[in-house]
C-alpha positions in Angstrom: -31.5 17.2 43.4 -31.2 21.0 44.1 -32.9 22.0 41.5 -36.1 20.3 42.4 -35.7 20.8 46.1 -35.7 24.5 45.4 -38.5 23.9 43.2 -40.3 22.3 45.6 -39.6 25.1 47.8 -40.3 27.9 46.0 -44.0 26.2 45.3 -44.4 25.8 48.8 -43.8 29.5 49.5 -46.3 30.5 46.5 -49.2 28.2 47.8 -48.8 30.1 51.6 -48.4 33.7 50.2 -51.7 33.1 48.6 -53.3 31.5 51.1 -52.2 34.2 53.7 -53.2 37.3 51.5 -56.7 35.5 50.6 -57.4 35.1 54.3 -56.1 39.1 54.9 -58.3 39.9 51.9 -61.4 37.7 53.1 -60.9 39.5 56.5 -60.8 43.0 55.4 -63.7 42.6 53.6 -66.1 40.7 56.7 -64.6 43.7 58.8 -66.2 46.5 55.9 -70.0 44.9 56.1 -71.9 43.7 59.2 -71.9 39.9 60.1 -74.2 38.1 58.6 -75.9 34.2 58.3 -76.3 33.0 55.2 -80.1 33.3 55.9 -79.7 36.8 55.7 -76.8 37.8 53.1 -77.1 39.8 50.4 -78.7 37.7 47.0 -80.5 40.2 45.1 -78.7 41.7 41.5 -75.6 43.1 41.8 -76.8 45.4 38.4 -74.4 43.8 36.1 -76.2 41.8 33.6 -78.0 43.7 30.6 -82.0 44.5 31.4 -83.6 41.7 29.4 -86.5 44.2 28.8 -84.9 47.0 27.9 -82.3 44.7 26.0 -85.1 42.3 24.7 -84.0 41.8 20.8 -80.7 41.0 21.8 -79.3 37.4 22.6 -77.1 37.3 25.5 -74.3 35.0 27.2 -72.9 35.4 30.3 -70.6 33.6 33.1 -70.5 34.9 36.4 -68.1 33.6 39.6 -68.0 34.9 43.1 -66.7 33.2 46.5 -68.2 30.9 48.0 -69.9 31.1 51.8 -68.0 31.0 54.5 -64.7 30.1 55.1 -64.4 28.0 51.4 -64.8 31.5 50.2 -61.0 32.2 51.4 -60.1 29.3 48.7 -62.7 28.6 46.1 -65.4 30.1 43.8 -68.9 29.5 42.6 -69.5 29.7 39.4 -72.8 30.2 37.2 -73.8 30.8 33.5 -77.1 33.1 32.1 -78.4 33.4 29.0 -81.5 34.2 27.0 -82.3 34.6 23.2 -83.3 37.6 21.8 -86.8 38.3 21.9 -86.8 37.1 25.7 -87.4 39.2 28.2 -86.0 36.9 31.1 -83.1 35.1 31.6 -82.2 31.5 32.3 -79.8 30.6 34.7 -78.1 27.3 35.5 -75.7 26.1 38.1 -74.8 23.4 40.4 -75.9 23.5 43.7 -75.1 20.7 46.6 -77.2 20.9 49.1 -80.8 19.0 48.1 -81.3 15.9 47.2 -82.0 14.4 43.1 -80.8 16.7 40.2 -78.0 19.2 41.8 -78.1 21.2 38.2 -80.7 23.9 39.0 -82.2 26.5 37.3 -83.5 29.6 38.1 -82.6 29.6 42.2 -81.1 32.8 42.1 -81.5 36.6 40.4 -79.1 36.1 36.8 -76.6 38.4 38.5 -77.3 38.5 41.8 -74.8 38.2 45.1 -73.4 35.2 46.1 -74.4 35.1 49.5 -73.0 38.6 49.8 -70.4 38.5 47.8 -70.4 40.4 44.7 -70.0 38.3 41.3 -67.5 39.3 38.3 -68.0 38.2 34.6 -65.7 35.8 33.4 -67.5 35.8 30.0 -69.6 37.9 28.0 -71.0 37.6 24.2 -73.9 39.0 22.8 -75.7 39.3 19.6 -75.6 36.9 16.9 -72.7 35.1 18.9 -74.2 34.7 21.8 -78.1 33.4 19.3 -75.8 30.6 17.9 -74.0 29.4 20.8 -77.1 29.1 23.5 -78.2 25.6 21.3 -75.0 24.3 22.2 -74.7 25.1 26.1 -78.1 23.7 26.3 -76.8 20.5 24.7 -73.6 20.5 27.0 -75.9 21.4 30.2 -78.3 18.0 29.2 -74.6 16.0 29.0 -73.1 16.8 31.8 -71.7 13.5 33.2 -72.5 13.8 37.3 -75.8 15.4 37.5 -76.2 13.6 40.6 -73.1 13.5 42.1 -71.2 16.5 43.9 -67.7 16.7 46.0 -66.1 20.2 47.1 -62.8 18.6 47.0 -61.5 17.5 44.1 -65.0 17.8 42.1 -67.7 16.9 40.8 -68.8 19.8 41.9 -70.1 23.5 40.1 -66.7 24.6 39.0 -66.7 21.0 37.3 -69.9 22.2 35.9 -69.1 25.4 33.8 -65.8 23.7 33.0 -67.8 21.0 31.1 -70.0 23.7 29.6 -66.5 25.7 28.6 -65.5 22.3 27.1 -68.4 22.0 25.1 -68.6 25.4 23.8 -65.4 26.8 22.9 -66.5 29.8 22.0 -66.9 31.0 25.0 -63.3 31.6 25.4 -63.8 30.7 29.2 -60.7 31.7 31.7 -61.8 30.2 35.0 -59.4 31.3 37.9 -57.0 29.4 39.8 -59.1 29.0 42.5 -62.0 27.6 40.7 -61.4 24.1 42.5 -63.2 21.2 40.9 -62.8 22.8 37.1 -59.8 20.4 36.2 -61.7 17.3 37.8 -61.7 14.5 35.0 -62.9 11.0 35.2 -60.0 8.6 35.6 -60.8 7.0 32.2 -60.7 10.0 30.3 -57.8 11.6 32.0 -56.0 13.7 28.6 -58.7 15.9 27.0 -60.0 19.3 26.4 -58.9 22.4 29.3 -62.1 24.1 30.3 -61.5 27.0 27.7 -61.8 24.5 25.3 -58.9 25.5 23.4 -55.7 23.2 24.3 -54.6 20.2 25.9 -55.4 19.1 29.7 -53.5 16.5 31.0 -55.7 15.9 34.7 -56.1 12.9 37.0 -59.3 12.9 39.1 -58.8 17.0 39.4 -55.7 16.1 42.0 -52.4 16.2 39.9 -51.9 17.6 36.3 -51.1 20.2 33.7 -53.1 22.4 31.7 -51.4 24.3 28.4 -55.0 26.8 26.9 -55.3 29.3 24.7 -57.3 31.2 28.2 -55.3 29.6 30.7 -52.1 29.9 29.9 -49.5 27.3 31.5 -51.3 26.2 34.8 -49.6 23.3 37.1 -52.6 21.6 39.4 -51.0 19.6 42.5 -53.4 18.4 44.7 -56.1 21.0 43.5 -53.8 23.8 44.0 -53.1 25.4 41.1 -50.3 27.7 39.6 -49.5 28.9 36.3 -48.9 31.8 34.1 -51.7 33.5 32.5 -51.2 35.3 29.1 -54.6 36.9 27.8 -53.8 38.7 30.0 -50.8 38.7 31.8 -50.6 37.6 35.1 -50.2 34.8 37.5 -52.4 32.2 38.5 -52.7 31.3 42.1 -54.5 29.0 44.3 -56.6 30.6 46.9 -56.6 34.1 45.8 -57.1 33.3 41.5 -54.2 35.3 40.7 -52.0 38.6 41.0 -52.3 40.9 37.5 -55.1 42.4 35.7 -58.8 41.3 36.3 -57.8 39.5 39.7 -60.7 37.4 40.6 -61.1 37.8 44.4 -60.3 41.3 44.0 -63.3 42.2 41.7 -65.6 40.1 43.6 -64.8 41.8 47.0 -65.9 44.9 45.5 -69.2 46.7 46.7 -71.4 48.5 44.7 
């Protein structure tokens, strides 16, 4: 009994340290850069992505994450993926979106790279050349299956994180590590709840995206309670936390923060 009321505890105090330094963080950064409505924040390319002209013979695969608007940026990320093959000079990007009505997967709203409503994106995968050529085929197949088209929920999912986890599921060689605080990527349909993690690579053990436990070659060992997640990351090493996506190397909230 003490053992698991300590453990109990000691998750408890995790889940507030991260949600207190994710608010500090998202405060700092609203107090660097004027206010703003979401009419008006930043959108256009936040220069990461290859020039497709000037990179035109070259296939190229790409997944992007940055907070979210508002407030559900102190907790959550959206996520996106770009592509094009080589030979193309523009890129295609796909994403779910939940405001509008009909089809919420959408493609093309936004510049491949460009800010999240002010916030600054970070890559969470990369591949290019002949890589990249054979595995576009395959995340166009996995985009056309994707279960809830129609359907989105913030909390616990469907929603866009559930969307590039089904693409990561589909396409394993992306090697996808989506962050703690990608909320909605474990969300699984209660019929299928033991299946693929959204790296592709291991076992995920999920029910409805509000309890489980994820063992991936990306994510490491990563405990979800009530879409709070917390694990141990190994490639590379650090931990995974809700709110903030983790303390270590290639911190998520921290890279996106960043201003050019």
């Amino acid at each position: 009994m003490f053992v698991i009321k300590t453990f109990c505890l000691t998750l408890l105090a995790i889940i507030l340290l991260s949600l207190a330094a994710s608010v500090a963080q998202a405060l700092a950064q609203r107090d660097a850069r004027p206010q703003e409505g979401w009419w008006s924040a930043r959108r256009d390319s936040a220069g990461i992505a290859p020039d497709p002209r000037q990179n035109g013979q070259q296939a190229v695969v790409q997944v992007y994450a940055a907070p979210t608007w508002g407030w559900k940026g102190v907790v959550a990320v959206h996520p996106w993926i770009i592509f094009k093959r080589a030979g193309e000079t523009e890129y295609h990007r796909y994403e779910v979106i939940s405001w509008g009505a009909g089809n919420k997967v959408r493609h093309n709203r936004n510049a491949p790279d460009g800010y999240w409503y002010g916030a600054k994106p970070r890559l969470l995968a990369d591949i290019r050349g002949a890589n990249a050529e054979t595995m576009i085929p395959q995340i166009e197949a996995a985009i056309a299956s994707y279960p809830w088209p129609n359907l989105y929920r913030a909390w616990p999912g469907p929603n866009s994180n559930t969307f590039i986890a089904h693409i990561g599921r589909e396409v394993p060689a992306l090697k996808l590590d989506m962050p703690a605080n990608a909320v909605g990527k474990d969300f699984r349909a209660l019929s299928n709840p033991i299946g693929l993690p959204p790296s592709g690579r291991g076992v995920q053990l999920s029910l409805f995206g509000v309890a489980g436990l994820t063992l991936g070659i990306q994510e490491g060992i990563e405990l979800n309670l009530l879409g709070l997640n917390v694990g141990l990351d190994f490639t590379p090493l650090r931990l995974r936390l809700p709110f903030i996506g983790g303390i270590g190397r290639d911190n998520l909230q921290k890279s996106a923060g960043d201003e050019k």
